[in-house]
C-alpha positions as CSV (number, residue, x, y, z in Angstrom):
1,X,121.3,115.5,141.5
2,X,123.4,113.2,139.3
3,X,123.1,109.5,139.3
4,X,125.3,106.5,139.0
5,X,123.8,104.8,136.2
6,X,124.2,101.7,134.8
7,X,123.8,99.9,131.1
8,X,120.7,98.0,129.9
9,X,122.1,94.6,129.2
10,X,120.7,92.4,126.4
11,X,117.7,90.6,127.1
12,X,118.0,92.2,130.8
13,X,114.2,92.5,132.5
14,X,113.2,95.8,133.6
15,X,113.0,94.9,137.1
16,X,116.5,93.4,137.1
17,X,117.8,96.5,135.8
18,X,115.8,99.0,138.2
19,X,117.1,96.6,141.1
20,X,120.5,97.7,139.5
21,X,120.4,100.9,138.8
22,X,118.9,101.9,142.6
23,X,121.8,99.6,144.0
24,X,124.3,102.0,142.0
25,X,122.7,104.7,144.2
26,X,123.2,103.1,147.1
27,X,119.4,102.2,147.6
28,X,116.9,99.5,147.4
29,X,114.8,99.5,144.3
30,X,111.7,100.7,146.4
31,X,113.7,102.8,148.3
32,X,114.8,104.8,144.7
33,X,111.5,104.6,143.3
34,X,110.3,106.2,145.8
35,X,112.4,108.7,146.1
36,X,111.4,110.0,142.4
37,X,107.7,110.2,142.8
38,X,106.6,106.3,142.3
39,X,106.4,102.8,143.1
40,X,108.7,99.8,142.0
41,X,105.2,97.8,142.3
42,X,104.3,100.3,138.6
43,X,108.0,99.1,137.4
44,X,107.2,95.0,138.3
45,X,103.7,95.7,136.5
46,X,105.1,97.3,133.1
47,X,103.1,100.4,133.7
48,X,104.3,103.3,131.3
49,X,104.4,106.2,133.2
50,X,106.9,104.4,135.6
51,X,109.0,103.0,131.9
52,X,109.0,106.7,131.7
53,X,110.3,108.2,134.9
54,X,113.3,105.2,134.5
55,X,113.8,106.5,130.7
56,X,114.4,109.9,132.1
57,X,116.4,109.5,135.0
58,X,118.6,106.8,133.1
59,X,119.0,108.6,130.0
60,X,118.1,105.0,128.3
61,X,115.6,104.8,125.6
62,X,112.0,104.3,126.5
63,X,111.9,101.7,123.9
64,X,114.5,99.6,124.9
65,X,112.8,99.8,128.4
66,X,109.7,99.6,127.2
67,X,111.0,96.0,125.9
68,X,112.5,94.9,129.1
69,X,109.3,95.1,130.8
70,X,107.4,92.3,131.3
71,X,103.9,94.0,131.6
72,X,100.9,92.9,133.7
73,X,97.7,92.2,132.0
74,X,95.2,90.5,134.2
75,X,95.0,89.2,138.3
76,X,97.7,86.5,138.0
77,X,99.0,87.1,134.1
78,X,101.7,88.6,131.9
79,X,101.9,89.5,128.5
80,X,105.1,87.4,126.7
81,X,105.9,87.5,123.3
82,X,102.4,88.9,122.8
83,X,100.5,86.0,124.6
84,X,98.8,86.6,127.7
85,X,100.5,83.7,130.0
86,X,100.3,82.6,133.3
87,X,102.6,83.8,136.4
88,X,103.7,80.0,136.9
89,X,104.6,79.3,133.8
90,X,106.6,83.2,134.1
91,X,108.8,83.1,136.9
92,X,109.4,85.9,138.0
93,X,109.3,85.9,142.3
94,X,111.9,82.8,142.0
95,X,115.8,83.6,142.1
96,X,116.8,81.5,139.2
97,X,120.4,82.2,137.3
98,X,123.2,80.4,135.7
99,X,126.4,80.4,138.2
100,X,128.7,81.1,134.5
101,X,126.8,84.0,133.5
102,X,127.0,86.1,137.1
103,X,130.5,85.5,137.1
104,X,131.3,86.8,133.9
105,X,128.8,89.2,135.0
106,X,131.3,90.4,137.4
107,X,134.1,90.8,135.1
108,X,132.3,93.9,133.6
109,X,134.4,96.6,136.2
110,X,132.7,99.3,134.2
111,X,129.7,99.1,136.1
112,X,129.9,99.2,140.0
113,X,130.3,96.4,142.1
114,X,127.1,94.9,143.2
115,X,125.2,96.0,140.3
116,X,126.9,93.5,137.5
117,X,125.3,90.6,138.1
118,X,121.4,90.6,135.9
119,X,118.6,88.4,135.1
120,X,118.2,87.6,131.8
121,X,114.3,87.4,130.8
122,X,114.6,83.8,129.0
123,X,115.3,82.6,132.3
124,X,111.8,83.8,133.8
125,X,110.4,80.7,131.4
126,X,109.6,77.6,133.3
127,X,110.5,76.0,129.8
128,X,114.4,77.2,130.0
129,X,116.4,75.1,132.5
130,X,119.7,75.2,130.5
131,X,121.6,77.9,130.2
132,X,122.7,78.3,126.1
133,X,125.7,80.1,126.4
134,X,127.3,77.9,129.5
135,X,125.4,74.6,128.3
136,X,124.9,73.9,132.2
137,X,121.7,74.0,134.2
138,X,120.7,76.6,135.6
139,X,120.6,76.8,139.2
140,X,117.5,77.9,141.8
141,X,118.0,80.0,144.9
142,X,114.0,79.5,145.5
143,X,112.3,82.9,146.7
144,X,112.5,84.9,150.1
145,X,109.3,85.6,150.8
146,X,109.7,89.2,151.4
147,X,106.7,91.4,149.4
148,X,108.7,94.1,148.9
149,X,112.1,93.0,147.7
150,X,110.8,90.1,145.8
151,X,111.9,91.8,142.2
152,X,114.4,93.6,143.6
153,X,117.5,91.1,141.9
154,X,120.6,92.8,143.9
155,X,118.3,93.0,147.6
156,X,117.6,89.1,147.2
157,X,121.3,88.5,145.8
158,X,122.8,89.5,149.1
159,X,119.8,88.2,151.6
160,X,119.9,84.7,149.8
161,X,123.3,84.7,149.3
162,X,123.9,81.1,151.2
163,X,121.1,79.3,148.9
164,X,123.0,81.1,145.6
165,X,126.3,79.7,146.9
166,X,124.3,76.2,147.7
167,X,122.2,76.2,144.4
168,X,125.5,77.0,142.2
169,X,127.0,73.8,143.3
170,X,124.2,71.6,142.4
171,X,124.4,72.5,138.7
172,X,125.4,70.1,136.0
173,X,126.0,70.0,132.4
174,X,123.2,69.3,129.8
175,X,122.7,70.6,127.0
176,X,120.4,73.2,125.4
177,X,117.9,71.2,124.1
178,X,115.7,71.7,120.9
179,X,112.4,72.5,123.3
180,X,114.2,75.3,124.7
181,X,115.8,77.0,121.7
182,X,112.0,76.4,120.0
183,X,111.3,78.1,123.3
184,X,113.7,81.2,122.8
185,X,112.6,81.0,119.9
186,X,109.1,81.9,120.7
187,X,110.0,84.4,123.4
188,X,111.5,86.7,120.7
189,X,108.6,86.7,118.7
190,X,109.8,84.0,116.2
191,X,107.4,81.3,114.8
192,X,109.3,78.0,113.5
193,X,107.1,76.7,111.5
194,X,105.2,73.9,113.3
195,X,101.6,73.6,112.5
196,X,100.5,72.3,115.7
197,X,102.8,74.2,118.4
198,X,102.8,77.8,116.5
199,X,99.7,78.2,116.6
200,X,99.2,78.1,120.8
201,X,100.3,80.0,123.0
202,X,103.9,79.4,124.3
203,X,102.8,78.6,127.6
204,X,100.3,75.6,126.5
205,X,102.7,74.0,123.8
206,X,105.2,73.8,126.3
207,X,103.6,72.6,128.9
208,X,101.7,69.9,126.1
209,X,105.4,69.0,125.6
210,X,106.5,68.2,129.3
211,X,102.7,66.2,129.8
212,X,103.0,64.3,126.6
213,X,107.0,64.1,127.2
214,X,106.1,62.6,130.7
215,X,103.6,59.9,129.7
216,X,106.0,59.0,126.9
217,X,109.1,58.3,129.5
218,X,107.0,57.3,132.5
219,X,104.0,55.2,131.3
220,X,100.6,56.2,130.6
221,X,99.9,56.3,134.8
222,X,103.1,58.2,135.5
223,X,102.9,60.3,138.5
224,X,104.2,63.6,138.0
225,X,104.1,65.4,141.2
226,X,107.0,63.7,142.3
227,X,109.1,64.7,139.1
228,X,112.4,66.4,139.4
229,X,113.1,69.7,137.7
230,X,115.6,67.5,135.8
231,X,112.9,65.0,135.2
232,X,110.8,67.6,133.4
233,X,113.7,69.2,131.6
234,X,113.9,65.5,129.8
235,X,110.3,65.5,129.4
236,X,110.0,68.5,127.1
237,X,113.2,67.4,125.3
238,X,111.1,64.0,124.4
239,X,107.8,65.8,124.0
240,X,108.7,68.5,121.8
241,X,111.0,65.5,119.8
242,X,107.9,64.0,119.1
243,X,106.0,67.4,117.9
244,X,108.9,69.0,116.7
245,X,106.9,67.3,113.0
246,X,103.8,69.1,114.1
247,X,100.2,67.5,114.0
248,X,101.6,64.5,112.3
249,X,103.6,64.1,115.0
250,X,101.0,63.9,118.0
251,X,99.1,61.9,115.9
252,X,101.8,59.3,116.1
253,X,101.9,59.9,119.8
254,X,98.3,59.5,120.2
255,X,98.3,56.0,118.0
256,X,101.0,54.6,120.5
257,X,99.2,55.2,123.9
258,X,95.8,53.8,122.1
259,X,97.6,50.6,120.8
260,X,98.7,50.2,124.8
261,X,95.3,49.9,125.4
262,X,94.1,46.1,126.1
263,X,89.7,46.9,125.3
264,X,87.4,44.8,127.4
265,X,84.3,46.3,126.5
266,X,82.9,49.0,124.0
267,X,82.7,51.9,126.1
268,X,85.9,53.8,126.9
269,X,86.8,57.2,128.8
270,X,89.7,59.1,127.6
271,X,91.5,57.9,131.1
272,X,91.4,54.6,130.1
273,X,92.5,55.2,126.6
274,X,95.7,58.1,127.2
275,X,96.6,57.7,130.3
276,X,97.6,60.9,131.9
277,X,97.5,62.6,129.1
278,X,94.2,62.5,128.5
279,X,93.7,62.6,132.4
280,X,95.8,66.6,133.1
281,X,94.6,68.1,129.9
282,X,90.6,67.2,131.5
283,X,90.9,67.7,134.5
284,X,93.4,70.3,135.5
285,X,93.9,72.3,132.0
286,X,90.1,74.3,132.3
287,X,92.1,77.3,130.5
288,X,89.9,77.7,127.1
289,X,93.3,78.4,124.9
290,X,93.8,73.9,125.5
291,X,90.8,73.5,123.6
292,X,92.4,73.6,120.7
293,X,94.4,71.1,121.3
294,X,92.0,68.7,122.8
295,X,89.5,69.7,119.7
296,X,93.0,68.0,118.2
297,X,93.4,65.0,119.7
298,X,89.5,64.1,120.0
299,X,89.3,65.0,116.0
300,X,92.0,62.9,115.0
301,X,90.9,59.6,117.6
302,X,87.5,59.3,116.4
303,X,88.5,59.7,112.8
304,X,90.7,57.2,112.7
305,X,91.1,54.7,115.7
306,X,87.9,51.9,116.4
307,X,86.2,54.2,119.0
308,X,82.4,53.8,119.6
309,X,79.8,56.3,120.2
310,X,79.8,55.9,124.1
311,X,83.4,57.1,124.0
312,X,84.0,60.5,125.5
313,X,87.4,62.9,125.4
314,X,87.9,65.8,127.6
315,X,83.8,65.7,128.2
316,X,82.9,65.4,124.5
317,X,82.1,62.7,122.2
318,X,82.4,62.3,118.2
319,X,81.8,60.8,115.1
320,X,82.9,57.2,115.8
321,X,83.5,54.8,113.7
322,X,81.6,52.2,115.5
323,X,78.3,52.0,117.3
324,X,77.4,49.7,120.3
325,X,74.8,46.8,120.2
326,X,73.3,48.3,123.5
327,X,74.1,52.3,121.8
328,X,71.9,51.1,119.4
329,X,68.8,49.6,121.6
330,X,68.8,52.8,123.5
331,X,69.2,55.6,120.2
332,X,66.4,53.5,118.0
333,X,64.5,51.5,120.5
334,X,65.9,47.7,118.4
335,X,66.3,45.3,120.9
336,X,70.3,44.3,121.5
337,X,69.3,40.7,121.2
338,X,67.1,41.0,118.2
339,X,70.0,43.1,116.7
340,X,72.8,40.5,117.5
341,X,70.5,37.3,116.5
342,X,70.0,39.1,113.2
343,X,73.6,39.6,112.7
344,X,74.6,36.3,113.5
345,X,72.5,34.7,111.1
346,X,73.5,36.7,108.4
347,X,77.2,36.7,108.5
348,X,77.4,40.6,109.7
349,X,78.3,40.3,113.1
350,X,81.4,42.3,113.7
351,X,83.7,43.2,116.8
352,X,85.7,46.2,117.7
353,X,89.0,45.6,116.0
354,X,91.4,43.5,118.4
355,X,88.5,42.6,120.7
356,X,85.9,40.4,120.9
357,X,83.3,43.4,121.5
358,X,80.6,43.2,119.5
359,X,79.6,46.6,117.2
360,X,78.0,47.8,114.1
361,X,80.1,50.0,111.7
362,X,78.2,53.5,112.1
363,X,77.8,53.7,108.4
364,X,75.7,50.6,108.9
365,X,73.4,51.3,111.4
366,X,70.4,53.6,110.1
367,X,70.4,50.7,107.4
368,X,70.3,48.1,109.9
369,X,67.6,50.0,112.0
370,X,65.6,50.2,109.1
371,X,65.8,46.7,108.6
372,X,65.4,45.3,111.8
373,X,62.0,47.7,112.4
374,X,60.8,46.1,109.0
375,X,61.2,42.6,110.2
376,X,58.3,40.7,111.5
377,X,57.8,37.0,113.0
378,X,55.1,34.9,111.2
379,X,51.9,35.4,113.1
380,X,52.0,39.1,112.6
381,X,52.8,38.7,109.2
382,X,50.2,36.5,108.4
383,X,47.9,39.5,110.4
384,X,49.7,41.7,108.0
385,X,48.4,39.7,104.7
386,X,45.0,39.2,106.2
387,X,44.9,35.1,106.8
388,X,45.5,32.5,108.9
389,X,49.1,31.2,110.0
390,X,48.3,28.2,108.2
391,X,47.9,29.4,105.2
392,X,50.5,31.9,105.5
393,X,52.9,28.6,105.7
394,X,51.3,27.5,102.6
395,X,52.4,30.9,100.6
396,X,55.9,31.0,102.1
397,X,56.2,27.5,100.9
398,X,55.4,28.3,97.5
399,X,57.4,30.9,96.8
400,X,54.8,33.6,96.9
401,X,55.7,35.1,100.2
402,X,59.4,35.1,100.6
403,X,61.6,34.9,104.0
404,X,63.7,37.7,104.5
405,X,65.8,36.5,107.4
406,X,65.7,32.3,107.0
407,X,65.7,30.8,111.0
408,X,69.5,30.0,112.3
409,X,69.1,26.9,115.5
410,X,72.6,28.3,116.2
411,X,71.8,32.1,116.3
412,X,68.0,31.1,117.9
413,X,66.5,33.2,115.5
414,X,63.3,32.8,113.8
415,X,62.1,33.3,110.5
416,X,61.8,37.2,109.9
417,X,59.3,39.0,107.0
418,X,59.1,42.1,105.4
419,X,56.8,44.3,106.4
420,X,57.0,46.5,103.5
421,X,57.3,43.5,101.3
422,X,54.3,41.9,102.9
423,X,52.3,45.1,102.5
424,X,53.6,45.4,99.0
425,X,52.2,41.9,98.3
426,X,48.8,42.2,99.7
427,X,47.9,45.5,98.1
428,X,49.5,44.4,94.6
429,X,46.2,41.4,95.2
430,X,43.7,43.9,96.2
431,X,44.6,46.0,93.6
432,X,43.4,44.1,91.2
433,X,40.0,44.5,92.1
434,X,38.2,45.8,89.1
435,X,34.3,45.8,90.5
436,X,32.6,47.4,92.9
437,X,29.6,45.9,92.7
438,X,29.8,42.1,94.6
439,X,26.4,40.7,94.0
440,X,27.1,37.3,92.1
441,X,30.4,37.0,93.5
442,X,31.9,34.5,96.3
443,X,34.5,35.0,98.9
444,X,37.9,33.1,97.8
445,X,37.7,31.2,101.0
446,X,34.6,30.1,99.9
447,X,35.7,29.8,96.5
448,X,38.8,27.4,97.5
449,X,36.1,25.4,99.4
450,X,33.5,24.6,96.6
451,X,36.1,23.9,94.0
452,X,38.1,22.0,96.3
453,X,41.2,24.1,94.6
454,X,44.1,25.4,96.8
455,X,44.1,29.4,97.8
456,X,48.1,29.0,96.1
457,X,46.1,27.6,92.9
458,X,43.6,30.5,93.0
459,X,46.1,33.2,93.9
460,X,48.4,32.2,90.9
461,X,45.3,32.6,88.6
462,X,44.7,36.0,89.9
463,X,48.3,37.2,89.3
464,X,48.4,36.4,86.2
465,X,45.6,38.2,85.0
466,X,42.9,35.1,84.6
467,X,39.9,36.1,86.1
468,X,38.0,39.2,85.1
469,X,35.7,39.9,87.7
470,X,37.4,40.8,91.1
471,X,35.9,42.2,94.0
472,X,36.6,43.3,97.6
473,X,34.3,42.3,100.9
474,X,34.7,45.6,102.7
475,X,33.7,43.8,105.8
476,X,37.0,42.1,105.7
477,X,40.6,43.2,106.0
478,X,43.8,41.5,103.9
479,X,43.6,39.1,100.6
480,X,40.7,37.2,102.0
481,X,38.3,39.9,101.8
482,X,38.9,39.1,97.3
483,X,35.6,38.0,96.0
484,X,36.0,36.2,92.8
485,X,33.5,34.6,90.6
486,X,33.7,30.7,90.8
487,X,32.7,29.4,87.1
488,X,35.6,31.8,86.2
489,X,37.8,30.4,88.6
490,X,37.1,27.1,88.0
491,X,37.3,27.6,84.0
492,X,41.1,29.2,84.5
493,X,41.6,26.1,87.0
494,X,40.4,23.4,84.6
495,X,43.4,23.6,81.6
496,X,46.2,23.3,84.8
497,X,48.2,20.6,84.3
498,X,49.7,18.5,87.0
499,X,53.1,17.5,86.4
500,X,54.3,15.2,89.2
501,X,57.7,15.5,89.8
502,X,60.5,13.3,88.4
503,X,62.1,10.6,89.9
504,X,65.2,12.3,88.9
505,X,64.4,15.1,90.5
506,X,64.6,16.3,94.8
507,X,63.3,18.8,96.8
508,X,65.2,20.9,98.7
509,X,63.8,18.8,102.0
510,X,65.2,15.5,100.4
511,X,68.3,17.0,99.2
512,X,68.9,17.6,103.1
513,X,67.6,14.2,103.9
514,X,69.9,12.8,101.6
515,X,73.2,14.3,102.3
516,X,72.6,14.9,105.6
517,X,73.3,19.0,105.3
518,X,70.7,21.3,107.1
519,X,68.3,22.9,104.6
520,X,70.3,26.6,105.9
521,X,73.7,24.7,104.4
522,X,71.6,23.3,101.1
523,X,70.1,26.9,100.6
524,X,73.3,28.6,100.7
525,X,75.0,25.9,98.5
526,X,72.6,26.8,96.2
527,X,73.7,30.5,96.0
528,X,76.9,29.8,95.8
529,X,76.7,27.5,92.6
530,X,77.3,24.5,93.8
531,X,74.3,22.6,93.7
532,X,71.9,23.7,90.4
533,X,68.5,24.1,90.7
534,X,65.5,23.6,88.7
535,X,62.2,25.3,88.4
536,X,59.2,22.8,88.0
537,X,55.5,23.2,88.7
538,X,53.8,21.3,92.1
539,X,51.3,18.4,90.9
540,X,49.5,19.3,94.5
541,X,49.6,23.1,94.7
542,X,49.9,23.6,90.7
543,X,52.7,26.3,92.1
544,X,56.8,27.0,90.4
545,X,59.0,24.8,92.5
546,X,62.6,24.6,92.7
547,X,64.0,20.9,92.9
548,X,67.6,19.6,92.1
549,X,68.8,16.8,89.8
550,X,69.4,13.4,91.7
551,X,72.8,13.6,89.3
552,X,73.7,17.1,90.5
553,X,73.1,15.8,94.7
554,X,75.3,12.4,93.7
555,X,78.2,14.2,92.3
556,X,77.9,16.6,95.5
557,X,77.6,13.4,97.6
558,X,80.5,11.9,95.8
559,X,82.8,14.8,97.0
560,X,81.8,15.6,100.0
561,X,80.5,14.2,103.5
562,X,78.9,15.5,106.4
563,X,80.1,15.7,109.9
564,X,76.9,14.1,110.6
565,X,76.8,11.4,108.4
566,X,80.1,10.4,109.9
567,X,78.6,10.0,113.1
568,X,75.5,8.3,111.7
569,X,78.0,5.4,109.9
570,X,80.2,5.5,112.6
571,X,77.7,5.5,115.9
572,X,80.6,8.3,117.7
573,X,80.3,11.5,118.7
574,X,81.3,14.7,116.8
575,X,84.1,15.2,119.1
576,X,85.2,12.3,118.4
577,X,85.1,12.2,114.7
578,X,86.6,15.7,114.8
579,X,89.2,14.4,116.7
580,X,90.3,11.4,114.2
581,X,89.9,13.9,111.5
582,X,92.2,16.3,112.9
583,X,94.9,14.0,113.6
584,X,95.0,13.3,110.0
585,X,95.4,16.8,109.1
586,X,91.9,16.9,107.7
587,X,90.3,20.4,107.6
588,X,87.1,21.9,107.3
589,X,85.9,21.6,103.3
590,X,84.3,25.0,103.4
591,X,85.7,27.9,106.2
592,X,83.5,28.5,108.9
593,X,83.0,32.2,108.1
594,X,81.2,30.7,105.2
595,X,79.3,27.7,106.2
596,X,78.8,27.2,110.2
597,X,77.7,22.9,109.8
598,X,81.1,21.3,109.3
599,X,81.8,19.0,105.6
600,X,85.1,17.4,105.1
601,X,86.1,15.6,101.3
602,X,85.1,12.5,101.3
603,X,87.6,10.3,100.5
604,X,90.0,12.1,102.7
605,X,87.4,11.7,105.5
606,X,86.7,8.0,104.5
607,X,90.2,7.1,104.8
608,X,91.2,8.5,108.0
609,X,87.9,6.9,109.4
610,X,88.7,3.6,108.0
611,X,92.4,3.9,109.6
612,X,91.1,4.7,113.1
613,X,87.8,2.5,113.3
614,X,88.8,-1.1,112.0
615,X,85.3,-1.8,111.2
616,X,84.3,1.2,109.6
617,X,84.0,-0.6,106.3
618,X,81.1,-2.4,107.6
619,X,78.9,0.0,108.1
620,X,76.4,1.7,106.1
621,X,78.2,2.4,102.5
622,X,77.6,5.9,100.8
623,X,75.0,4.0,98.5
624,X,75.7,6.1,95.4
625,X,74.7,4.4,92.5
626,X,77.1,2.5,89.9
């Protein structure tokens, strides 16, 4: 029998022209499949023994058909452009058309009336609401409902005829944005050239586009159920204008929802950091083809914003920059307090940029662990050495044990020792044990006893090589268990000079005393260069110790004064004295970040005192000499 047939219009879908062609023949597209041995359900599907019954009876090419099809490849997806994609982001069950385009469609009087008007495929994308040729929206007749006719284009033309005529007067002019021509774009195959939307599948970088376009217009809590078609069609515009640079370009993105974050402590969920963003692609985008763009976005954020290790994007954390105090208690077992204490005193304590969150650069924190674990408090370290806490005073005083973390009032922390160092020490004393047989030889408690000699004084002789016969007490544990012989002790003691020291000259104690600094402030002074020291030897303990010049603490003395010496002279309170000192524009002589205790110039401070207390020239003078 010989058919009506009708042309396969560019970029038609095979459905639309099946819907056609049976309408030509005076038949509903199930109705003519039917009638030739198969279902329209194979021609909705793509299936190819049905693209070849339609290439037969039309006389059309199979491979143009085969092109109009949109094929089925899984329960509720279709391949597009090669890419498996979703039926809602594919629309094919919903009557959506450009008004312009049917009625030109209608001009063709070639083709038999009712069997113009066709879909083209574009318009199946949920990511094409503007019509390119027409620059107008398009317009949405919304579906039937009816199983069998659902496809079939000239069937749901005449029963939703009312909703066409509505929907056709509700369009407007917009035009054809960049999102959908990169769009068409990707429907025929093309690939522009953007290294972070190429490589995903269509259906993903548009929909990143509306999400990210949406939080972008509407705020990081936007809420976009309630969005308009027209709503969304501006929200891909804006998304894809801000990817439309590639990675670069949702970096950017992802910097600008971060910096509208206000951080109030040191653990964050994505939520809280991206808004919605982060919110959709979590919670709603399971699909594994987002991962790469989540991988993406949780690369680039702990890479290179101030994120800490309790942070955690789309379920995952990272490599952060920054650790937490309490991250770091629970990973190594170092007690947060310990660990703040510690970097209070020394200047280290840092916060999480633009907050006052306390952290540890993660570069920082297996040395800081290693540290910490190393530190001890006096009365174990003096366990550690082997003596009692009084004499372990005695060797930190003279220099032989050294404080690895001095104590800071402020901080509340305590002196600190090195365990290694303190081991280091002990064995470098027991190693010089050169005996093994102890008969003849005393203990150097015993030793210090008799002779009536400091265990510094004996110690010092030992390091430096002047005794020849050293044993060890295996009974006993640390330096005590040394057994030494006493005439040779006392021989190496006898030629040691006592050299009191010089009335020119203070200890570190007076030097405080004198200028009315903390010994922390006086020690730090010290390091910097601005008080010189000098190394003599202790009349008392016959030990090196380090004393300034009575010159060197004038001259300082002469420059500089001390929040508490003010006080002192002027019987008022800090506040107060900070208070006159401000209102003469006086500032701090050293920056806090550098010295914590508070030093202003002296004869700046000295005049603003004198201004403000009338009788400040009667109290105690400075009492540097002429």
């Amino acid at each position: 029998m010989r058919l009506f047939n009708v042309p396969l219009m560019e970029d038609e879908s095979l459905t639309s022209f099946t819907s056609r062609f049976a309408w030509a023949n005076a038949r509903t597209a199930m109705e003519f499949c039917q009638d030739f041995g198969f279902s329209f359900r194979s021609v909705i599907a793509g299936d190819d023994a049905a693209i070849t019954r339609l290439s037969d009876l039309s006389g059309i090419e199979r491979e143009l058909l085969d092109t109009a099809a949109v094929k089925r490849c899984g329960e509720k997806t279709v391949w597009v452009a090669g890419e498996e994609t979703p039926f809602m982001f594919y629309m094919r069950g919903v009557l959506k058309f450009c008004p312009a385009c049917f009625a030109e469609d209608e001009l063709r009087h070639d083709i038999k009336p009712r069997s113009r008007k066709y879909i083209r495929k574009s318009w199946y994308s949920r990511f094409i609401r503007t019509c390119p040729v027409h620059c107008q929206s398009l317009a949405s007749a919304g579906t039937h409902g009816q199983p069998d006719h659902i496809h079939d284009l000239c069937w749901s033309l005449d029963y939703l005829r009312r909703d066409v005529a509505i929907a056709s007067r509700e369009i407007r002019e917009q035009p054809f944005t960049a999102f959908e021509e990169y769009v068409r774009t990707r429907l025929h195959g093309g690939r522009p050239g953007n290294d972070f939307l190429d490589p995903l599948p269509l259906f993903v970088a548009g929909d990143v586009c509306e999400l990210a376009g949406m939080v972008a217009l509407h705020g990081k809590n936007v809420t976009i159920s309630d969005k308009s078609d027209r709503d969304r069609w501006e929200a891909g515009a804006k998304g894809f204008d801000m990817f439309k640079i590639g990675t670069v370009g949702l970096h950017r993105f992802i910097d600008d929802l971060f910096r509208q974050h206000e951080s109030v402590r040191a653990s964050h969920g994505g939520n809280e950091l991206f808004g919605k963003f982060h919110e959709i692609l979590a919670n709603n985008k399971a699909d594994p083809t987002y991962e790469p763009v989540k991988d993406a976005v949780r690369s680039y954020a702990f890479e290179n914003l101030p994120l800490t290790d309790t942070t955690f994007l789309f379920g995952k954390g990272g490599e952060a920059k920054f650790i937490s105090l309490n991250s770091v208690q629970k990973r190594y077992g170092v007690s947060e307090r310990l660990l703040k204490k510690y970097l209070q005193t020394t200047g280290e304590l840092s916060t999480l940029p633009g907050t006052d969150i306390p952290v540890i650069a993660a570069a920082d924190v297996e040395r800081l662990v290693t540290l910490l674990n190393d530190l001890v408090r006096a009365t174990e370290a003096a366990k550690i050495i082997g003596v009692t806490i009084t004499a372990f005073n005695l060797l930190v005083d003279s220099g032989l044990v050294s404080v690895a973390v001095p104590k800071d009032e402020e901080a509340e922390m305590s002196e600190r020792y090195s365990r290694r160092a303190l081991g280091e020490f002990r064995d470098s004393l027991l190693a010089k044990a050169n005996i093994t047989d102890v008969d003849g030889l005393m203990s150097i408690k015993a030793i210090s006893r008799s002779l009536r000699a400091t265990l510094i004084s004996i110690l010092l002789v030992l390091i430096r090589g002047g005794l020849k016969s050293v044993g060890i007490n295996s009974a006993q544990s640390g330096i005590m268990s040394l057994m030494l012989a006493i005439d040779e002790v006392e021989a190496a003691l006898a030629p040691a000079r006592s050299t009191e020291l010089e009335h020119d000259h203070l200890t570190v104690t007076e030097v405080s005393n004198r200028l009315q600094v903390s010994p922390n402030s006086i020690y730090k002074f010290i390091a910097s260069g601005l008080i010189e020291v000098e190394t003599v030897r202790n009349a008392a303990t016959n030990f090196p110790q380090r004393v300034v010049a009575t010159a060197v603490v004038d001259a300082f003395r002469r420059r500089y004064v001390s929040l508490a010496e003010c006080c002192h002279r002027s019987g008022l309170h800090s506040a107060a004295v900070r208070h006159i000192c401000m209102a003469a524009g006086l500032g701090r002589a050293f920056p806090r970040e550098e010295l914590r205790e508070v030093l202003y110039l002296r004869a700046e401070a000295e005049l603003a005192l004198s201004e403000a207390i009338p009788e400040w020239n009667r109290f105690e003078s400075v009492g540097l000499p002429n």
